[in-house]
C-alpha positions as CSV (number, residue, x, y, z in Angstrom):
1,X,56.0,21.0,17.7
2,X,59.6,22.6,17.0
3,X,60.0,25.8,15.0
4,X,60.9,25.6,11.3
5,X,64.3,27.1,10.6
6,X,63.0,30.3,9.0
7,X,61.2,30.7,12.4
8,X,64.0,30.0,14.6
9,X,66.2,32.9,12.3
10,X,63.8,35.2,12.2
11,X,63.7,35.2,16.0
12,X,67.4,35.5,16.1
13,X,67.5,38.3,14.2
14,X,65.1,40.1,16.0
15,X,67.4,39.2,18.6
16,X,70.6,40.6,17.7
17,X,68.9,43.9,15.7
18,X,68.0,44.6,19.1
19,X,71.6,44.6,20.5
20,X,72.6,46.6,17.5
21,X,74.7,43.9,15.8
22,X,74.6,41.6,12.7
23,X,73.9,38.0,12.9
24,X,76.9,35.4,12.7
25,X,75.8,32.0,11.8
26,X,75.4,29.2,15.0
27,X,77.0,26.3,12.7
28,X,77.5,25.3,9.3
29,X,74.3,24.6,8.5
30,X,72.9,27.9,9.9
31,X,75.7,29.7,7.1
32,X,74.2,27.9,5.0
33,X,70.5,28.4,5.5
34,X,71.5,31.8,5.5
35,X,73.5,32.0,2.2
36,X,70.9,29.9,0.3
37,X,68.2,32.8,1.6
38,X,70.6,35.4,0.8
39,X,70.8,34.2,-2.7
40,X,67.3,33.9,-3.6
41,X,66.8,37.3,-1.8
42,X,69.7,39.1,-4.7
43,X,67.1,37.0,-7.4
44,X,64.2,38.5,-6.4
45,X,63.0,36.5,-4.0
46,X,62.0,36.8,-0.4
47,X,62.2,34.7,2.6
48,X,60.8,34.9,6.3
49,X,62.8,37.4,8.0
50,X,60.0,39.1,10.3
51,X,57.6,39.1,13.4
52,X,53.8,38.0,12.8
53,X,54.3,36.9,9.1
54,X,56.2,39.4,7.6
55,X,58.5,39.0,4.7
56,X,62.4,40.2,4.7
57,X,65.5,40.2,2.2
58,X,68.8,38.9,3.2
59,X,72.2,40.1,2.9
60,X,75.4,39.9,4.1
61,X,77.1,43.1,4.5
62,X,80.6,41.7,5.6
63,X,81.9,38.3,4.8
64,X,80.2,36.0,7.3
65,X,78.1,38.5,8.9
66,X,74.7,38.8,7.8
67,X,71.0,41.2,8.8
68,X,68.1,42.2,7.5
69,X,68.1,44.3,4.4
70,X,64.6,46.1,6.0
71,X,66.7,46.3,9.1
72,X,69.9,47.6,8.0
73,X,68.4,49.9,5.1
74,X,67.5,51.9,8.5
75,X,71.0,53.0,10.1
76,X,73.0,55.3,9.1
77,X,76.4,55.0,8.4
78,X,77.8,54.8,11.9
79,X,75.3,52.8,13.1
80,X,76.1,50.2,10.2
81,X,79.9,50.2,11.3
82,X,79.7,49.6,14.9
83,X,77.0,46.5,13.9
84,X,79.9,45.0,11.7
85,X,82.3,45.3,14.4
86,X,80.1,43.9,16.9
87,X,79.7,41.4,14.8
88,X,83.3,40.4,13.9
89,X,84.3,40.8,17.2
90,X,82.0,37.8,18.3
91,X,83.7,36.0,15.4
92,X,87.2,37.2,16.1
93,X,87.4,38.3,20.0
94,X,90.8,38.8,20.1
95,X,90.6,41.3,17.1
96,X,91.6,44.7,18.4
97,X,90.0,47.5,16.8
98,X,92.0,50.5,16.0
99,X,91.6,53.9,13.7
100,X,88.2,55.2,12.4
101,X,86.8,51.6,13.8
102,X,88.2,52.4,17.2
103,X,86.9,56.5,17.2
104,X,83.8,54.8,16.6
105,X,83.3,52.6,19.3
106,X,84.6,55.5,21.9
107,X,81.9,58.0,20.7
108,X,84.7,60.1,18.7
109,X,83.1,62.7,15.8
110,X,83.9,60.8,13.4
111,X,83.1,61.3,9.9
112,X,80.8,58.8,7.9
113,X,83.2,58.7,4.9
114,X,85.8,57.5,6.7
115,X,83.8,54.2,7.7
116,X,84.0,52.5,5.2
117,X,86.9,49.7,6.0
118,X,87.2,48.0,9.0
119,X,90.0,48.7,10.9
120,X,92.2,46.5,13.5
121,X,95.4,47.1,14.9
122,X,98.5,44.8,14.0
123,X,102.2,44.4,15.7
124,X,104.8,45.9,13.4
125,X,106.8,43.3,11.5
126,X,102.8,41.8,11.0
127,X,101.4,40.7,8.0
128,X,99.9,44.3,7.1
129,X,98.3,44.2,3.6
130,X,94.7,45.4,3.4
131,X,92.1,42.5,1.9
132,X,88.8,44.1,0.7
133,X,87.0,45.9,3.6
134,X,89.6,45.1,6.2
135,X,92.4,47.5,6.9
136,X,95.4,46.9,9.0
137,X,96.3,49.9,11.3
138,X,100.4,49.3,12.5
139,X,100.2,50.0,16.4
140,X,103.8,50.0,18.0
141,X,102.3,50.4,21.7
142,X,100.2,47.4,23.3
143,X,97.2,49.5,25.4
144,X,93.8,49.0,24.5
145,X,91.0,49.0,26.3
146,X,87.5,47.9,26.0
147,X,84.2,49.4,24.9
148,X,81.4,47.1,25.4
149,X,83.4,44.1,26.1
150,X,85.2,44.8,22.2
151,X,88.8,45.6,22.5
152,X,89.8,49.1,20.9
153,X,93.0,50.4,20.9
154,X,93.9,53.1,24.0
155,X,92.5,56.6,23.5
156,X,95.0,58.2,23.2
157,X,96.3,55.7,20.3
158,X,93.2,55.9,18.4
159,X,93.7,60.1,18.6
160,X,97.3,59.5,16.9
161,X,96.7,57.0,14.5
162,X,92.8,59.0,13.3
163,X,95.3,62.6,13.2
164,X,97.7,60.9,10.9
165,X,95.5,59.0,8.7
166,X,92.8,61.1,8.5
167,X,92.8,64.9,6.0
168,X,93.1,67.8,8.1
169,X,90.0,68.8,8.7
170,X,88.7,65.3,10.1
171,X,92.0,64.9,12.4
172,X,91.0,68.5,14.1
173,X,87.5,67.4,14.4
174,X,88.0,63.9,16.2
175,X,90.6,65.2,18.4
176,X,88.2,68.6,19.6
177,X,85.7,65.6,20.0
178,X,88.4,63.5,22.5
179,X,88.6,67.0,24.9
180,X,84.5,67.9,24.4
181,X,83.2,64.4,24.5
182,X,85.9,62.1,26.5
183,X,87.0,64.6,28.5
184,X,90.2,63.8,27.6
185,X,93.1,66.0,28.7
186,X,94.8,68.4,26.0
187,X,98.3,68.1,27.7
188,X,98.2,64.0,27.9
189,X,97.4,64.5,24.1
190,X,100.2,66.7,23.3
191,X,102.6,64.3,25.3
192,X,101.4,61.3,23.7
193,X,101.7,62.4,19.7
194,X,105.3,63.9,20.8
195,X,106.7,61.0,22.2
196,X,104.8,58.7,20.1
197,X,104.4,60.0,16.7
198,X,107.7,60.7,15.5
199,X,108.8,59.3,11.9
200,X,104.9,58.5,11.1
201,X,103.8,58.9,7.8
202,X,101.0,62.3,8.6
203,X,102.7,63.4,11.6
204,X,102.9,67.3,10.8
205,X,99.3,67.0,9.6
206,X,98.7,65.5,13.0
207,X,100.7,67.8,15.0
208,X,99.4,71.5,13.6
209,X,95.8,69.7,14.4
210,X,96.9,68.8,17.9
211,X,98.4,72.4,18.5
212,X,95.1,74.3,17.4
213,X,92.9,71.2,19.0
214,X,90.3,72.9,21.2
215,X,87.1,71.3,23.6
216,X,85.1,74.6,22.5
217,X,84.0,73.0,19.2
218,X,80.5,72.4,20.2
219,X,80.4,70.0,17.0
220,X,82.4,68.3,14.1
221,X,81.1,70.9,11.5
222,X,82.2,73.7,13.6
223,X,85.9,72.2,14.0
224,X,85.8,71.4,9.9
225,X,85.4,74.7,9.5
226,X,88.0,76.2,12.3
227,X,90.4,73.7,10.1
228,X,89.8,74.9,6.5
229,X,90.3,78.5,8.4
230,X,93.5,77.1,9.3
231,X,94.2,75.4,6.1
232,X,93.2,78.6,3.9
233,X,95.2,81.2,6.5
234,X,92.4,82.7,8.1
235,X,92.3,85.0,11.3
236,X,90.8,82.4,13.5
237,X,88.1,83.2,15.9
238,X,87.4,83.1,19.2
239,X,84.7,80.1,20.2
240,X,81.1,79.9,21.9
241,X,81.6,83.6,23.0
242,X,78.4,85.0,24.8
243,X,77.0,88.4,24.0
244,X,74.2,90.5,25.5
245,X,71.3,90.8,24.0
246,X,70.8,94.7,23.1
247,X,67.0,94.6,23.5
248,X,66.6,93.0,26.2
249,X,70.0,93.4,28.3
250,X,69.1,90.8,31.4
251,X,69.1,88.3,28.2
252,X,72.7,87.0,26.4
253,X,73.2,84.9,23.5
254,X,76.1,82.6,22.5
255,X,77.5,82.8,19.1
256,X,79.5,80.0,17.6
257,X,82.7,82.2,16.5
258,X,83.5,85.9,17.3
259,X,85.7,87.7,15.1
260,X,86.9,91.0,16.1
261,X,88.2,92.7,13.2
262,X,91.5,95.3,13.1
263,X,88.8,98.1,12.2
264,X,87.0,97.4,15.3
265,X,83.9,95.5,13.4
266,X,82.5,92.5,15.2
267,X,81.8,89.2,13.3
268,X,79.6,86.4,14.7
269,X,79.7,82.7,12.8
270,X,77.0,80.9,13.1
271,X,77.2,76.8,12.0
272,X,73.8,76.1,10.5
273,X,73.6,72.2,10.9
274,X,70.4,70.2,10.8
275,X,70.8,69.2,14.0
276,X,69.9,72.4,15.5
277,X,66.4,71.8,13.5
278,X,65.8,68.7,13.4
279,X,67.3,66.8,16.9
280,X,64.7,66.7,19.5
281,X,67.2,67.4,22.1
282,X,68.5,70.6,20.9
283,X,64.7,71.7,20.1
284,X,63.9,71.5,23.3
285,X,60.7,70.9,22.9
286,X,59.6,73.8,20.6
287,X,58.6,72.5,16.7
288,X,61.2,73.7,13.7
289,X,58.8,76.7,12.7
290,X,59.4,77.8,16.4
291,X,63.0,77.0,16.3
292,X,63.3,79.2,13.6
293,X,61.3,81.8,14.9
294,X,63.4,81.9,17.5
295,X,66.5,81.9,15.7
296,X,65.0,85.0,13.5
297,X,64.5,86.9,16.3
298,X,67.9,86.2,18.2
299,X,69.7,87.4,14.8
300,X,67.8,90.7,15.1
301,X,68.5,91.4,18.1
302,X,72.3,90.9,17.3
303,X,72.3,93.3,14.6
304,X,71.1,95.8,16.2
305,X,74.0,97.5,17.0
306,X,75.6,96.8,13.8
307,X,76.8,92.9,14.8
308,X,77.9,91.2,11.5
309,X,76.7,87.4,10.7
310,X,78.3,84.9,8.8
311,X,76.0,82.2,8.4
312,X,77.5,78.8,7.0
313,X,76.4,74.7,6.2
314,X,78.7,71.6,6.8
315,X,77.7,71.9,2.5
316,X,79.8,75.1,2.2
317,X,82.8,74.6,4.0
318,X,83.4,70.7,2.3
319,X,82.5,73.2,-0.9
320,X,86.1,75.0,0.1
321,X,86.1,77.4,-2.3
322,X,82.4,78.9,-1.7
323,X,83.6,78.9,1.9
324,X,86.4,80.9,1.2
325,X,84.4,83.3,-0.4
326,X,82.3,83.8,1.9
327,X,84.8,84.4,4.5
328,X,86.2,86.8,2.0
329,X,83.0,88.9,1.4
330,X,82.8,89.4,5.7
331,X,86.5,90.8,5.0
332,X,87.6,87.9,7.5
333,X,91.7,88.9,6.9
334,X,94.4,86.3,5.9
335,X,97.1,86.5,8.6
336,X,99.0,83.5,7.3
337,X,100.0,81.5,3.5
338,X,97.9,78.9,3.0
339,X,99.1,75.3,3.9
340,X,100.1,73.3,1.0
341,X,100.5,69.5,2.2
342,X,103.1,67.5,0.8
């Protein structure tokens, strides 16, 4: 006996959720199976959309595309993106992804907010406008390469394009993320926005966050922060610098930022993400109350000979102003104006 359709899609979409992607439609009377369930799913209504009996809403997150609302209710933002794009790329394969869309596929640090189109690369003299969720990126040079069979503009492309489209902070943060988590080199990136860049609309932006770019930022929040230093005219400190511990001297610690002050005072920053508390990697085993233990009793020990700690959240420095502050109130000096963007 053959399986009724709502059988049949429910198998495909456990399918493709497992590959990470949303569902395009077989044929035209798959679509429009799936619009129909769609439809009664935004009334109220539920339709078959799980293993063993279980019930599911549908709904199509990109025109065409469609998943799960249980399903897709339970990625985050990036996760979301890079399903869309494997999606459309199955629908369009000769698409080329560029931009934020591109950073994403090559495991750049790229910022949620910024994920909201989709982003493919066009030929100049292209038809370029933007039509709801899909953005046009203007690419004058042909190399791409491919990420999972999904073809993504070159590297060193997508660094350019994210520097100059992207606010200041976010450009600094995906290009320390192409030398920490590429392995990319910093010289070829110089090179590449200098011979490449010139006349583009964001290129000083891009530039200033190429010339202070640096593989040390262990994370995107610590290079947001290193930028709005930048931006604000901050001394700027030196990165992942280890210290010994002063009770136990065979031990050392490694503080985010060092700054050592004209007056001889020493500053540590330390970037207080969730990540350090919550990802089982970085735990290493040991339970948040330990983790924080631990973290209580490495701060003591670096005070104890009169070591200064800035503490600060991802929260405070996109809350510039309390950032600023706070910098202030640990007498970090101001060696330069601010930047004021035109």
């Amino acid at each position: 006996m053959g399986k009724t359709l709502d059988e049949r899609l429910s198998i495909r979409f456990a399918s493709i959720e497992a590959s990470g992607s949303c569902l395009v439609p077989l044929d035209e009377t798959e679509r429009r199976a799936l619009l129909r369930r769609k439809r009664a799913s935004g009334n109220g209504g539920e339709v078959n959309g799980g293993t063993g009996g279980g019930k599911g809403r549908i709904l199509s997150p990109h025109p065409g595309l469609f998943a799960r609302e249980t399903w897709w209710n339970g990625l985050n933002p990036l996760e979301r993106h890079i399903a869309l794009l494997r999606g459309l790329h199955c629908v369009h394969p000769n698409w080329v992804f560029a931009a934020f869309s591109a950073a994403a596929l090559l495991g750049l640090d790229v910022s949620y907010d910024l994920l909201e189109n989709v982003c493919i690369a066009v030929k100049p003299g292209s038809y370029t406008k933007d039509e709801g969720s899909l953005r046009r990126i203007v690419v004058r040079t042909g190399r791409t390469t491919k990420i999972e069979g999904i073809p993504v503009t070159h590297p060193l492309q997508t660094l350019l394009d994210c520097a100059c489209l992207a606010d200041f902070p976010n450009a600094l943060a995906m290009l320390d993320s192409g030398l920490r988590d590429l392995k990319m080199y910093d010289e070829s990136i110089k090179i590449y926005v200098q011979m490449n860049g010139h006349g583009r609309k964001g290129i000083a932006k891009a530039r200033l966050a190429v010339k202070h770019m640096s593989g040390k930022s262990a994370n995107g929040g610590e290079s947001k922060a290193r930028a709005v230093m930048i931006e604000e005219g901050f001394m700027l400190p030196e990165q992942q610098v280890e210290l010994t511990d002063p009770v136990e001297p065979w031990r050392t610690f490694i503080v985010d930022f060092l700054w050592r002050l004209p007056d001889g005072t020493l500053v540590a920053g330390e970037h207080d993400g969730r990540e350090k508390m919550e990802n089982p990697e970085m735990l290493n085993g040991k339970t948040t109350a330990e983790a924080f233990r631990d973290e209580r009793e490495r701060e003591s020990h670096l005070t104890a000979r009169g070591l200064r700690i800035l503490r600060f959240t991802p929260e405070q420095v996109r809350r510039r102003e309390e950032f600023v502050r706070l910098l202030e109130a640990f007498e970090i000096p101001r060696v330069r104006k601010p930047i004021a963007w035109r």
